[in-house]
N, C-alpha and C positions, 0 to 999 in steps of 0.2 A: 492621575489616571494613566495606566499605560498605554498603550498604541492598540493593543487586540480590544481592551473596552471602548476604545475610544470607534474602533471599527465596524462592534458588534452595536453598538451606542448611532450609528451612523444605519447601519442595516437597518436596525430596526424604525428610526424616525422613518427612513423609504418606506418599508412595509407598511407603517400603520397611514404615511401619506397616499400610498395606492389602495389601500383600507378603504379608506376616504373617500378617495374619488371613485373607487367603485361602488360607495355606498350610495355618493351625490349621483350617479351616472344611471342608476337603477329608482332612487326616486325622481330624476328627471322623466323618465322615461314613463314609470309609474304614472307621471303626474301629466305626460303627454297624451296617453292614453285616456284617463279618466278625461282629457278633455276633450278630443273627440267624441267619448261617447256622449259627453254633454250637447259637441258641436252638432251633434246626427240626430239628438229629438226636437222636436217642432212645439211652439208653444201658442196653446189658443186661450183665448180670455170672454169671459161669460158673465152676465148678469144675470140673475133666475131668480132672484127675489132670496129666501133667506139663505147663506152662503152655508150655511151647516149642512141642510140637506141638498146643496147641488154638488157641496164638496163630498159627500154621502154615494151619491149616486153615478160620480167620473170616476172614483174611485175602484168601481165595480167592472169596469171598462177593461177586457184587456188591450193589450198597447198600451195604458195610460201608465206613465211610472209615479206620477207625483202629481197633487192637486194642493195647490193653497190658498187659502180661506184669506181677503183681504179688501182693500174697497179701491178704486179706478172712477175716470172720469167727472171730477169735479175740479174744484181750486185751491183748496187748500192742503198746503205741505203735512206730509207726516200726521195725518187726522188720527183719532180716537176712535174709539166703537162710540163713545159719549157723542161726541160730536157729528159721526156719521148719524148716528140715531136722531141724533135733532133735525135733521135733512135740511139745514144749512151750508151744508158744505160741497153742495153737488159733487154728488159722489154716489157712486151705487153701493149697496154690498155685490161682491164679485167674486168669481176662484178663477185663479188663474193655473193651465194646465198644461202640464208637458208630456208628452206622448212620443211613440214610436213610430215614426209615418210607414213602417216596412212593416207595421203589424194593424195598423191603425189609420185611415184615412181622415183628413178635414173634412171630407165629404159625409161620413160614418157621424163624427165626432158631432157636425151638427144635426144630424138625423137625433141622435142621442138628445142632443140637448135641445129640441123642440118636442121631441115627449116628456120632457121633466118638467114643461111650465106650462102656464096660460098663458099665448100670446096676444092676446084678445085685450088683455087687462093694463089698463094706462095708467092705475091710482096704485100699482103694487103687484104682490103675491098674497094672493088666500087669505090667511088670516094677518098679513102685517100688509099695513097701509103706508103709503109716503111716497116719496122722489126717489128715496134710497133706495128700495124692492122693487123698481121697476126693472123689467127689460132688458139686454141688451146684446148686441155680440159685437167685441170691441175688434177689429181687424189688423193686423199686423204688418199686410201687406195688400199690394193690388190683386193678386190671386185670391187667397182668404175674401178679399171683399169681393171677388166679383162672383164666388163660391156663397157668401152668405146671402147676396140679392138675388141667387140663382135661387136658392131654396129657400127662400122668403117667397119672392112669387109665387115657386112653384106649390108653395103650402096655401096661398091664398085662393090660388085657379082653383084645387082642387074641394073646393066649400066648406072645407073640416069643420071650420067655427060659423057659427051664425055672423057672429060680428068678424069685423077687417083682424090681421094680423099686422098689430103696430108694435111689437118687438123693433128698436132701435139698430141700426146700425154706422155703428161710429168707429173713427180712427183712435186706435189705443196710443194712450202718451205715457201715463208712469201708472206702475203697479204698487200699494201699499199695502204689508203686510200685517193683516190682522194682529192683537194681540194671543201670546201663545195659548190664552187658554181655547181660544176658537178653534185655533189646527187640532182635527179629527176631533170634533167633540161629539160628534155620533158614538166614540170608543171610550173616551173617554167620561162620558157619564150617559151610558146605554140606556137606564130607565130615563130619565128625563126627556131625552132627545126624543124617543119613541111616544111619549106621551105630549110633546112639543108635536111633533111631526101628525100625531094622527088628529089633534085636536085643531089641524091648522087646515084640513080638508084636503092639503094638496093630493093623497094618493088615491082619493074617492073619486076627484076631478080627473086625475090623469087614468082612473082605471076607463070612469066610463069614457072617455074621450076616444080612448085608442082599445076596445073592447075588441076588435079585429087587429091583429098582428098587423096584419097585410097590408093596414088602410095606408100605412109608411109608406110601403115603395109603389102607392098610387100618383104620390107628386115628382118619385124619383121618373118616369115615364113621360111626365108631360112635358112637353116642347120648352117650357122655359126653361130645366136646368140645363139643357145642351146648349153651351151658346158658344161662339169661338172669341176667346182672348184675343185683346188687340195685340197688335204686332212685336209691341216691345216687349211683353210676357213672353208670345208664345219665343222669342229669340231667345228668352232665357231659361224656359222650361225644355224646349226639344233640344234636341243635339243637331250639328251639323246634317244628317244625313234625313234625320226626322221632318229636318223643316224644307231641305231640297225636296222630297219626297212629297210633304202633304200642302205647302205652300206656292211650289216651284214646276208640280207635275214631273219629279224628277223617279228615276228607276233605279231600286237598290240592287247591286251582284245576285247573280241568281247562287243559290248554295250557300253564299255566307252573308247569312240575314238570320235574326232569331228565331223565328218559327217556323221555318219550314218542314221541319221534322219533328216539329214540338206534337205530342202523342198524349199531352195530360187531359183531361175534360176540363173543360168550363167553356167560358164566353171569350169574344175579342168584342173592344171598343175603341172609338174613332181615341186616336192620341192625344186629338186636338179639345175635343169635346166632350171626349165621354159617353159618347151616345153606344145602344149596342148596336154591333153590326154583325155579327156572325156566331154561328156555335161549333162545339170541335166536334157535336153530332151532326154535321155537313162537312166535315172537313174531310180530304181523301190524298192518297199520293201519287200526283199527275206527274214525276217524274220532271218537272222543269225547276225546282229549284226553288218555288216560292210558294207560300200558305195557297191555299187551291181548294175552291169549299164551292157546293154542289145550289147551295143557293143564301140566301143573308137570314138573319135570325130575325130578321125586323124590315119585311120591304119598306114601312115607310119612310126610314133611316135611310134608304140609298136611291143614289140619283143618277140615270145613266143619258150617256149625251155622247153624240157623232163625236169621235177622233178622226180626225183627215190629218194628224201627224205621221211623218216616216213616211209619207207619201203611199198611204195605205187609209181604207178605212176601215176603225175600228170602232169599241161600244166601250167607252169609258165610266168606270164608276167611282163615282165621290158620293160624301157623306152629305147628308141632309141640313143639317144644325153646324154643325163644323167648315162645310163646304172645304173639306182635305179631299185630296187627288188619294182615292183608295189604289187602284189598278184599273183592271177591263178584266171583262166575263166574253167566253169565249162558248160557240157551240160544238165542240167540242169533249165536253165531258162524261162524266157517266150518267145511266140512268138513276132514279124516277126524270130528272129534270134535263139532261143530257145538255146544263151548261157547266160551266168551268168557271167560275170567281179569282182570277188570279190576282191576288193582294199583294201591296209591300208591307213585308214587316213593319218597316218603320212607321209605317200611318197604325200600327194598329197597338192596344196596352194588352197584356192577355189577362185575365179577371180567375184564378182555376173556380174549380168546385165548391171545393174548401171556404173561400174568401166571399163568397158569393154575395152573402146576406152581410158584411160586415162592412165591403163596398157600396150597400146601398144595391143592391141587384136579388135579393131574395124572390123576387118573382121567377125568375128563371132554374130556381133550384129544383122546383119541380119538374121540367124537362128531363133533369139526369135520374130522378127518382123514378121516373118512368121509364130510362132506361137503363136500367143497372146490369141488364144482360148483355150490351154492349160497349166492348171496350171501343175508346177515341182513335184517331188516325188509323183507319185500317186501310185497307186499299181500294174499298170501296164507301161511298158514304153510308151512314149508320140511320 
């Protein structure tokens, strides 16, 4: 071989070696990606009695990307549908579900999944009996559960059922996946399932039960679901400036804060809790730099108390359920009410229009329906 093959023989092993590694350096990258996107959904876990029709029904959900059919909560390794079915094995059937929390909330997610069952029902679901079709929502974390006993209560205050709501809630340890033929068998064999599903009662139960839309966001309202996470949560859910703010009685820059020029409709709610506190049809532009709203969307949500800091006195307002440091309300403002609500961003989540009903706030959507001749943020309250 003479010296020019031997050179052109040399080029080319280079080339096809940075071939290569461009090839590896773009499936790395590929592969970094799809893991994020993995990293960024959130995954809740459910027992609803038959795992066909609750994998049917999260399914329908948007936010939800993926729902699978399989059984949780018992002792034995790697169980059967055989096995499960004998209810030996303590074990629910269950779907475990992954979602998008930026389109889809845990809050929504169990709204949903206490209109798909009987919570009333300790021996199972409708037409299948046992240990296995009972109940459950298995929690993933201290949030998730202090979220699931919030709307457990609040379902129970509100009398929906004649009898208690004894839906379990339990810490989730391992998830097993069903056999394949269970994943989507709704689609997979469509007459059967349909003739499963109607002769099992559950959609006659859940029509009459919840025969008013609305009667949902009657528990989202009640005092139990606003409650403020203890301490080690809320450090891990707010941000530095969040927790100085609603923890600390601390004041965020006036100007560079999220909302103060924010002009979309919808609601603000406490950061901490949840609860509502204001609409962006009170909201106005007072010129100081910070959200500035004519009065709160909910006085029972808000709790106002002497300031004697800054060597001045002032009218402080915090949150009711949450008890976050909101701001102080000023007389000052414009008419009908001629006060002034000066909020920090940071104690507040903003809820728009759009998101209303899907946060669990559908009662409020009527407000803006009522006013569709009025655009948000004007310069005077709406």
């Amino acid at each position: 071989m003479n010296l020019k093959k031997i050179l052109l023989l040399g080029i080319l092993i280079v080339l096809m070696a940075f071939g290569c590694q461009n090839a590896t350096n773009h499936e790395n990258k590929a592969r970094d990606t799809m893991s994020k996107q993995r990293i960024e959904l959130e995954t809740a876990t459910f027992a609803g009695g038959c795992f066909w029709c609750i994998e049917s029904d999260f399914e329908k959900v948007d936010g939800v990307v993926e729902v699978t059919s399989g059984y949780t909560g018992g002792y034995k390794e790697n169980p059967t549908y055989e096995s499960v079915s004998s209810g030996e094995t303590g074990h629910f059937e269950a779907v475990q579900i992954h979602y998008d929390p930026l389109k889809v909330t845990y809050r929504a997610i169990l709204d949903i999944f206490w209109r798909h069952i009987d919570p009333t029902d300790l021996g199972g679901q409708f037409a299948d009996r046992g240990s296995q079709y009972r109940t459950a929502i298995f929690y993933h974390d201290e949030e998730q559960k202090m979220l699931a006993e919030q709307s457990k209560e609040g379902l129970n205050t509100i009398g929906k059922f004649e009898k208690p709501v004894v839906t379990e809630i339990l810490q989730f340890s391992k998830f097993y996946r069903a056999e394949e033929y269970h994943q989507d068998y709704y689609k997979k064999n469509p007459i059967r399932y349909k003739y499963y599903r109607s002769n099992s009662v559950r959609d006659t139960f859940l029509k009459n039960a919840w025969q008013d839309s609305q009667e949902g966001a009657k528990w989202d309202t009640k005092n139990s679901r606003y409650r403020k996470p203890g301490d080690e949560v809320l450090r891990q859910k707010l941000t530095p400036m969040q927790y100085r703010v609603t923890q600390e009685d601390g004041t965020e820059p006036p100007f560079n804060n999220e909302y103060w020029d924010n002009k979309r409709s919808g609601i603000y709610v406490d950061i901490v809790s949840r609860e509502p506190l204001f609409s962006s049809l009170d909201k106005f532009d007072s010129g100081t730099g910070w959200p500035s709203f004519t009065k709160p969307l909910k006085p029972d949500n808000s709790v106002e108390r002497e300031d004697r800091s800054l060597f001045t006195l002032r009218t402080e307002v915090r949150s009711k359920h949450g008890n976050s440091h909101l701001g102080h309300v000023f007389t000052d403002g414009p008419m009908p009410t001629g006060l002034r609500y000066c909020i920090n961003s940071a104690a507040l989540k903003f809820i728009p229009k759009e998101d209303l009903e899907k946060e669990g706030y559908r009662d409020y959507l009527k407000l803006f329906e009522e006013n569709k001749s009025h655009p948000a943020g004007s310069s005077q309250p709406l």
